[in-house]
C-alpha positions in Angstrom: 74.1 108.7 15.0 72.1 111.0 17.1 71.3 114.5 15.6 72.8 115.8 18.6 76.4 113.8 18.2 78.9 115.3 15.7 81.5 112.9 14.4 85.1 113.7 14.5 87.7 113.9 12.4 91.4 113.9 12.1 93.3 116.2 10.3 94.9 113.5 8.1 91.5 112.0 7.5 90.0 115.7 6.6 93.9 116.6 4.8 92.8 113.5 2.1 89.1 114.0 1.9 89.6 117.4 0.7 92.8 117.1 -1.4 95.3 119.2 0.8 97.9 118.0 3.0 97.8 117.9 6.9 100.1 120.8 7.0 98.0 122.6 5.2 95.1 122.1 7.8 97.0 122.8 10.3 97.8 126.0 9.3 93.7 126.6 7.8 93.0 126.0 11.6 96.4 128.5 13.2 94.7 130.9 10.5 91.1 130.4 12.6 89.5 129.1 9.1 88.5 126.3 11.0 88.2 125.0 14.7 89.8 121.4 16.0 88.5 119.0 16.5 87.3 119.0 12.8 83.7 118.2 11.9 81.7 117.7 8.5 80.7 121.0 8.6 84.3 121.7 8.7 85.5 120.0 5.7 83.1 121.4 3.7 84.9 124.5 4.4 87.7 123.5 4.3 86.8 121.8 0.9 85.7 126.2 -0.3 89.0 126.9 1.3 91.0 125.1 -1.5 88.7 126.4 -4.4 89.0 130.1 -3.3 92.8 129.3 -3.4 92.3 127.9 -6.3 90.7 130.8 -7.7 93.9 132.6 -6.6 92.4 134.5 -3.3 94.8 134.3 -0.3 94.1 134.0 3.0 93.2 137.2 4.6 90.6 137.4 1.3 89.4 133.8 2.6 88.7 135.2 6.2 86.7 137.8 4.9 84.7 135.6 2.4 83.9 132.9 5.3 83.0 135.5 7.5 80.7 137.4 5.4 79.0 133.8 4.7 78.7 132.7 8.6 77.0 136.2 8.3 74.7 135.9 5.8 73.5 132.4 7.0 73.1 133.6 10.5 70.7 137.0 8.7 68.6 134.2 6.3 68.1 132.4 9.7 66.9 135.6 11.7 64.6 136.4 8.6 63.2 133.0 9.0 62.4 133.1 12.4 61.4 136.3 12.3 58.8 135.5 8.9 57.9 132.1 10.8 57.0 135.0 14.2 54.8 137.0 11.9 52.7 133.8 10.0 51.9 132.1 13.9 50.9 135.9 15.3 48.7 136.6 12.1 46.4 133.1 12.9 
């Protein structure tokens, strides 16, 4: 598969990989803890979703968490770019 093509997934198919039902999916995506159609990338949160429940957080605490992560990953990238900037202007 190209790097460029992302696979799709059903909810039933991501419901069972990740241990929780379809209605439960449904309602991570309603929630906006996820996007349709569902990717990889989207089971693996969905697969932190059920361990933060797990750990007894509830969904508004789940938002928060996911969007203080998305955040963090997009700063480490900017810091990257930024240190990868500052090694090709220092040759």
């Amino acid at each position: 598969m190209d790097e460029r093509e992302v696979e799709i997934i059903t909810i039933s198919v991501a419901a069972r990989r990740c241990g929780l039902t379809p209605t439960t999916v449904r309602r991570y995506i309603r929630w906006g803890l996820v996007e349709a159609p569902l990717t990889e990338e989207d089971l693996i949160t969905l697969r932190r979703i059920r361990r933060l429940r797990e750990l007894g957080i509830n969904l508004a605490g789940i938002e928060v968490i996911l969007r203080m992560r998305r955040r963090i990953e997009e700063l480490q990238e900017e810091i990257a770019r930024l240190r990868a900037a500052l090694e090709h202007g220092w040759e």
